[in-house]
C-alpha positions in Angstrom: 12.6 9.4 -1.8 12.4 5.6 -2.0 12.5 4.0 -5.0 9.9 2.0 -5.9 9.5 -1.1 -6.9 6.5 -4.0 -7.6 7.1 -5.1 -3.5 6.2 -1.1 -2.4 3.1 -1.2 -1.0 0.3 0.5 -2.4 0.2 3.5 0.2 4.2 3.9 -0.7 3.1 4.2 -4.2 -0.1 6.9 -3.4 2.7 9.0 -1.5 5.0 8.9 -4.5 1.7 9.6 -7.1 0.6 12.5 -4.8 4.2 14.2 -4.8 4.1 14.1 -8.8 0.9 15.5 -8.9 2.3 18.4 -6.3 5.0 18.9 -8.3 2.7 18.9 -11.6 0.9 21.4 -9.7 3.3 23.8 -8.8 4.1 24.4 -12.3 0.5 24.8 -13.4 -0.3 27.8 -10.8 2.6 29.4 -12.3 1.8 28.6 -15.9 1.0 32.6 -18.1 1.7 30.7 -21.2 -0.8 29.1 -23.4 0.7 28.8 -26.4 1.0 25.6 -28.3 4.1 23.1 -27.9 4.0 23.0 -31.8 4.8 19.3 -31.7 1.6 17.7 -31.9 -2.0 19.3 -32.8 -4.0 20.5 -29.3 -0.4 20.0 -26.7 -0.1 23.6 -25.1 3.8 24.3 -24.0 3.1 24.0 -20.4 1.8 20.1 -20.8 5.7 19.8 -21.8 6.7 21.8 -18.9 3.6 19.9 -16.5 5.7 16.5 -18.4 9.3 17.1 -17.3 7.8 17.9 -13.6 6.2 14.9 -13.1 9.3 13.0 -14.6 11.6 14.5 -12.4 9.8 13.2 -9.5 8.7 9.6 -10.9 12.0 9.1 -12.7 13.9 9.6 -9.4 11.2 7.3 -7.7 12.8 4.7 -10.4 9.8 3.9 -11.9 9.0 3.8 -15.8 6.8 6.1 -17.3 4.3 6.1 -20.1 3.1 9.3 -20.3 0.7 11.1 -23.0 2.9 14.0 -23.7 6.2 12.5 -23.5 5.4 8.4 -24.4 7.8 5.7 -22.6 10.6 6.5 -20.0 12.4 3.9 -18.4 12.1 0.2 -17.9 9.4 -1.7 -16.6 10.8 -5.4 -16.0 8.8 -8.0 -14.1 10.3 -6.5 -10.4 9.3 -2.7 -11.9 6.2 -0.6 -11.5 5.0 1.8 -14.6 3.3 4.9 -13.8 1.0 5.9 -16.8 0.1 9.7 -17.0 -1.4 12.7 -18.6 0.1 15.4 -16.2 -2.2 18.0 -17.6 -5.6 16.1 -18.4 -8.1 18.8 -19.3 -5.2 21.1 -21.1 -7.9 22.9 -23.0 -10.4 23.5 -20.6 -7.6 25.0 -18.9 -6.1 27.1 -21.5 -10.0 28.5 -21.6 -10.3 29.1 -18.2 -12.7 26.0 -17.4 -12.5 24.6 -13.7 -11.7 21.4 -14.4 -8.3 19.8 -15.4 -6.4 17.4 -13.6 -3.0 15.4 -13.2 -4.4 11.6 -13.8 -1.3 8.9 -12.7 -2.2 4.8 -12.6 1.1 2.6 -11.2 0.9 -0.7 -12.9 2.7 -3.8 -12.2 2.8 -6.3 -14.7 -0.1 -8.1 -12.9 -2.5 -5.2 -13.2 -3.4 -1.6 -11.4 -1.8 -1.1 -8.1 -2.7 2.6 -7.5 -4.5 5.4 -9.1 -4.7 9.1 -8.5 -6.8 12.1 -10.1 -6.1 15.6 -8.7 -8.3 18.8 -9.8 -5.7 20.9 -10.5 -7.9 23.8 -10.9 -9.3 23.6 -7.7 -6.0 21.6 -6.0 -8.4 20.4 -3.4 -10.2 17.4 -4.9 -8.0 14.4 -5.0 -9.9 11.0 -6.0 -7.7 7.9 -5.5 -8.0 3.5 -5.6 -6.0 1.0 -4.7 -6.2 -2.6 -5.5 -8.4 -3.8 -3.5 -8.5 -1.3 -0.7 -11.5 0.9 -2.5 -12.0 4.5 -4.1 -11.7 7.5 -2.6 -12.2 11.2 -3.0 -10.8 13.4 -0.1 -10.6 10.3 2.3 -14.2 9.5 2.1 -15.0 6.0 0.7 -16.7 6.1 -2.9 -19.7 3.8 -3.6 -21.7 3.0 -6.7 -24.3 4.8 -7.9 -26.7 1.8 -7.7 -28.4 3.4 -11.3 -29.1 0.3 -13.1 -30.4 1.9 -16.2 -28.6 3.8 -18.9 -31.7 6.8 -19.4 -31.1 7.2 -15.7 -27.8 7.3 -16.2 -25.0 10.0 -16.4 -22.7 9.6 -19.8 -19.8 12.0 -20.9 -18.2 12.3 -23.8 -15.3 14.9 -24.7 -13.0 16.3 -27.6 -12.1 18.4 -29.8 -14.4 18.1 -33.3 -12.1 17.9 -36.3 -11.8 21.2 -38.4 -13.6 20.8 -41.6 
């Protein structure tokens, strides 16, 4: 694998982002165990073991890493590209059996976003990805706006977990 680094083009990035996600992948198909990593309230073991694969594979791409499970890997000087992750985003609908969770990956420079990618890992078809400037996509097809104009026509999602009282 090349190494990355802010002067990789953006489709040398994607190819990098989708092999983590493959990787991330792998080990969720596999994954019997939903117990809890016991580190930190609502992180399930396997988002540790869903961690360490996507770090193998980004951490060899030489890129830093701030990920939600496992915080900041790495350098990320001025020449350098940061990937910023949740490998398993969605643990909980997961761990109950909902169809949608997802490896979610951004590689920044210190200028801005360079590449994005969000693969339904419970489905492993839908991949949704954006470059700078070269559009959004979802399975190769170009993304457009909605047009909607007005928030009572509009769509809004929230998510979480309520706090115990």
């Amino acid at each position: 694998m090349s190494r990355l680094k802010k002067a990789s083009s953006n489709q040398e990035i994607l190819a990098v982002l989708n092999e983590t996600a493959d990787a991330v992948g792998v080990v969720l198909r596999a994954n019997t165990d939903w117990s809890l990593s016991g580190l930190r309230d609502t992180q399930y073991a396997v988002d540790l073991r869903a961690d360490a694969a996507a770090l193998e594979v980004l951490t060899s791409a030489g890129v830093a890493v701030l990920s939600e499970e496992s915080e900041i890997t790495g350098v990320f000087g001025d020449d350098d590209l940061c990937v910023v992750m949740d490998p398993l985003d969605g643990s909980t609908n997961a761990s109950r059996g909902v169809p949608w969770f997802a490896t979610a990956l951004c590689a920044i420079d210190k200028n801005g976003m360079r590449a994005g990618l969000v693969v339904n890992q419970a489905n492993g078809r839908d991949r949704y990805w954006a470059t700078a400037g070269g559009g959004a996509f979802h399975n190769g097809v170009a993304m457009r706006p909605s047009g909607c104009v007005e928030l009572r026509e509009a769509v809004v999602g929230i998510s979480g977990i309520p706090k115990q009282r």
